[in-house]
C-alpha positions as CSV (number, residue, x, y, z in Angstrom):
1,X,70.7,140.1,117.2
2,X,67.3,141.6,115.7
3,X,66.2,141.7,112.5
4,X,63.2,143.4,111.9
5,X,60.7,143.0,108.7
6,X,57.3,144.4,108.3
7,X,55.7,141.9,110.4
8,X,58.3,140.0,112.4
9,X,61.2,140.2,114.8
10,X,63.6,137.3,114.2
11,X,66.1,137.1,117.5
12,X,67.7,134.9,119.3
13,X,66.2,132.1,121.5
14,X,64.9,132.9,125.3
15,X,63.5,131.0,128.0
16,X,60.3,132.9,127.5
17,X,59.9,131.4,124.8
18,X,58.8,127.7,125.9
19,X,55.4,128.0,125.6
20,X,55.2,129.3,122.1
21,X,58.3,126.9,120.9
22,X,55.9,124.0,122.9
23,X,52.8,124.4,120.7
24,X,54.6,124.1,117.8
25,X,56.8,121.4,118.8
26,X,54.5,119.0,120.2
27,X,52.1,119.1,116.9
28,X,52.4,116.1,115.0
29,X,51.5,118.0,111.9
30,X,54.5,120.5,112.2
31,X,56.8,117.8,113.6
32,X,55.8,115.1,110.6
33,X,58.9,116.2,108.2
34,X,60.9,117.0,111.3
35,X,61.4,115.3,114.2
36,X,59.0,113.5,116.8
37,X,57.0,116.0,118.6
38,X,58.3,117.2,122.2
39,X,56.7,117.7,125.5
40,X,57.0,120.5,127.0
41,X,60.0,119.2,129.3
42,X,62.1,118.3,126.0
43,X,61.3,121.8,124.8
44,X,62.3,123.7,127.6
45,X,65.5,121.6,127.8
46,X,66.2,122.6,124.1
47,X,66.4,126.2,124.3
48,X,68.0,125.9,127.6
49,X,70.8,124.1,125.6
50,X,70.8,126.9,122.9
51,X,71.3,129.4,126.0
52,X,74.2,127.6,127.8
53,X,75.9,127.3,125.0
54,X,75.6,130.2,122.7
55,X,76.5,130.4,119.1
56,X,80.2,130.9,118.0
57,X,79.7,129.6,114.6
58,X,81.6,127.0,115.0
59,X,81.1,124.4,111.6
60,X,77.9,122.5,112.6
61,X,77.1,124.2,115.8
62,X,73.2,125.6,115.2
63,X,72.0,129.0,115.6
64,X,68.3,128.8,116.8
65,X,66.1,132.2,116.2
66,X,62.9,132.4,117.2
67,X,60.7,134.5,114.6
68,X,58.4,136.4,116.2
69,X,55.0,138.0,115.0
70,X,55.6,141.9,116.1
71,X,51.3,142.7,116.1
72,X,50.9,139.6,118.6
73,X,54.8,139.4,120.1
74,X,54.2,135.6,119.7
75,X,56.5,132.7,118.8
76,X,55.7,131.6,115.1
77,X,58.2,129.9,114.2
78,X,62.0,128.9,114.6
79,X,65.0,128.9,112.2
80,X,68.2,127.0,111.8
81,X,71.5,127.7,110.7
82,X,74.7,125.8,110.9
83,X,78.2,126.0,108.9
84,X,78.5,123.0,107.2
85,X,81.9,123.6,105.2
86,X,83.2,126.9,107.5
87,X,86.0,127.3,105.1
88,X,84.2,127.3,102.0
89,X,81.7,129.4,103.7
90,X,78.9,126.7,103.1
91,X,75.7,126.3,105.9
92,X,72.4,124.6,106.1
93,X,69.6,126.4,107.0
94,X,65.8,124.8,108.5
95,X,62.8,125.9,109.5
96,X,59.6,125.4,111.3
97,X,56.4,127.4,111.5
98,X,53.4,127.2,113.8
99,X,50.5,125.4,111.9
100,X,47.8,128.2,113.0
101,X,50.6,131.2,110.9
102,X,51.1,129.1,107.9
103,X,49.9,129.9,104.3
104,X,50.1,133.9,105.1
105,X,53.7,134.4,103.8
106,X,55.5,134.5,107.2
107,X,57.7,132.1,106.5
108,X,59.0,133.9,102.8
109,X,59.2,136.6,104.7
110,X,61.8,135.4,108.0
111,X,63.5,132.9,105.5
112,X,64.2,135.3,102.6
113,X,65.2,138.3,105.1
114,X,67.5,135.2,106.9
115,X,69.0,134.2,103.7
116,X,70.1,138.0,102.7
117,X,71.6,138.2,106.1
118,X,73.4,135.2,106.3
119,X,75.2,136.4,102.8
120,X,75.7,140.1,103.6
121,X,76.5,139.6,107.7
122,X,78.1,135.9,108.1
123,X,79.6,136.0,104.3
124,X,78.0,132.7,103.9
125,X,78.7,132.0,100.1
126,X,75.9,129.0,99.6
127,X,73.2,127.8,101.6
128,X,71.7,124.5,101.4
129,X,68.3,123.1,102.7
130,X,66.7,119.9,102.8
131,X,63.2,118.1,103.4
132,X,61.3,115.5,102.9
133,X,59.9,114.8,98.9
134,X,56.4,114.4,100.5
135,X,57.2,117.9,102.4
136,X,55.7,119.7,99.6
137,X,55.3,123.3,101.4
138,X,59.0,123.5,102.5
139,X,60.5,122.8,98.4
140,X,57.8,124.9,97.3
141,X,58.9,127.6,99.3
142,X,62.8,127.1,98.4
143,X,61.4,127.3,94.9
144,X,59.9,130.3,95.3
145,X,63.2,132.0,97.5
146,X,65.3,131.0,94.0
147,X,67.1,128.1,95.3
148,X,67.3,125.2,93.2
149,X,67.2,121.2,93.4
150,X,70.5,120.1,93.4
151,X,69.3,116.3,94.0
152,X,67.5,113.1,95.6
153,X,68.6,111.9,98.6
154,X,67.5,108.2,99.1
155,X,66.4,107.1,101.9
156,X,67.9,110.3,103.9
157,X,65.7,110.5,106.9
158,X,63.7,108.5,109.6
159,X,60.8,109.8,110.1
160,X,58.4,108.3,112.1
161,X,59.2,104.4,111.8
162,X,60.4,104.8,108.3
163,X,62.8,106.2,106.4
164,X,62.4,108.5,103.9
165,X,63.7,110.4,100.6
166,X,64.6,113.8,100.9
167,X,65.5,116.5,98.4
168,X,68.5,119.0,98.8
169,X,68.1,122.4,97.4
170,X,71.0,125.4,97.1
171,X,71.4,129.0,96.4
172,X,74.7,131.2,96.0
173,X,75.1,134.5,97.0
174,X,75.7,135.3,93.7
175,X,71.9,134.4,93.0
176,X,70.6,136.5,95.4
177,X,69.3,139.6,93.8
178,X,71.0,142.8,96.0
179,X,68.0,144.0,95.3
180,X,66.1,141.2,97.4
181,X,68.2,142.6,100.4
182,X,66.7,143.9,103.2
């Protein structure tokens, strides 16, 4: 699997990747709204798990992509996908960028260009996301990709010692604009 926008290669998850998944992973900034940070032991050991056990789309099984920069063929970031509901053709989608490649539109970019594929490839029929309320970059962003609040979640997450609200935000494929498709 490639998918291939202007600036970036989205693909599957290799071992080569440890370094570049690492510096992300182990930032507390990126990992505040996600989970702890990881050494680079932890991080190695999670895409090792992706690789011995690849994706079959099983209901809650997650697909990890790496999202490439094509100019610098460096790591950026990482998406998520999972089934939630496979009959209803429901899933979940997350994301996490590289603090040094926010605020440049890579992450519209991979996470619009995912969203059109996941419709038009998987069939996926709505796609949910959710983050912290204090995560104010990731709801902005499903804002701006046209999917809308669908609700408060109280006291969703731990993160850090505490736990914390989150919000949930959908989109149908029947809100995605064929147009928008890549």
């Amino acid at each position: 699997m490639n998918i291939i926008t202007d600036r970036l290669v989205i693909r599957l998850m290799n071992i080569n990747d440890v370094d570049d998944s690492f510096e992300h992973r182990s930032d507390i900034e990126v990992s505040r709204y996600a989970a702890p940070p990881l050494n680079k032991v932890q991080t190695q050991e999670k895409i090792q798990q992706q690789l011995d056990e690849p994706w079959s789309g099983r209901e809650h099984q997650k697909l990890m992509l790496a999202i490439e920069l094509k100019t610098e063929q460096k790591l950026i970031g990482e998406f998520m996908f999972k089934y939630t509901d496979l009959v209803s053709a429901v899933g979940e989608i997350g994301y996490r960028f590289n603090r040094s490649y926010q605020g440049k539109g890579y992450a519209y970019e991979a996470v619009s260009t995912l969203i059109d594929y996941l419709i038009n490839e998987f069939k996926v029929q709505k796609i949910n996301a959710v983050c912290a309320t204090e995560n104010q970059a990731s709801w902005k962003l499903m804002e701006k990709l046209g999917m809308q609040k669908e609700g408060l979640l109280r006291s969703h997450f731990i993160l850090g010692e505490q736990r914390e609200d989150a919000y949930t935000y959908g989109i149908l494929a029947s809100e995605v604009s064929p147009a928008n498709s890549k």
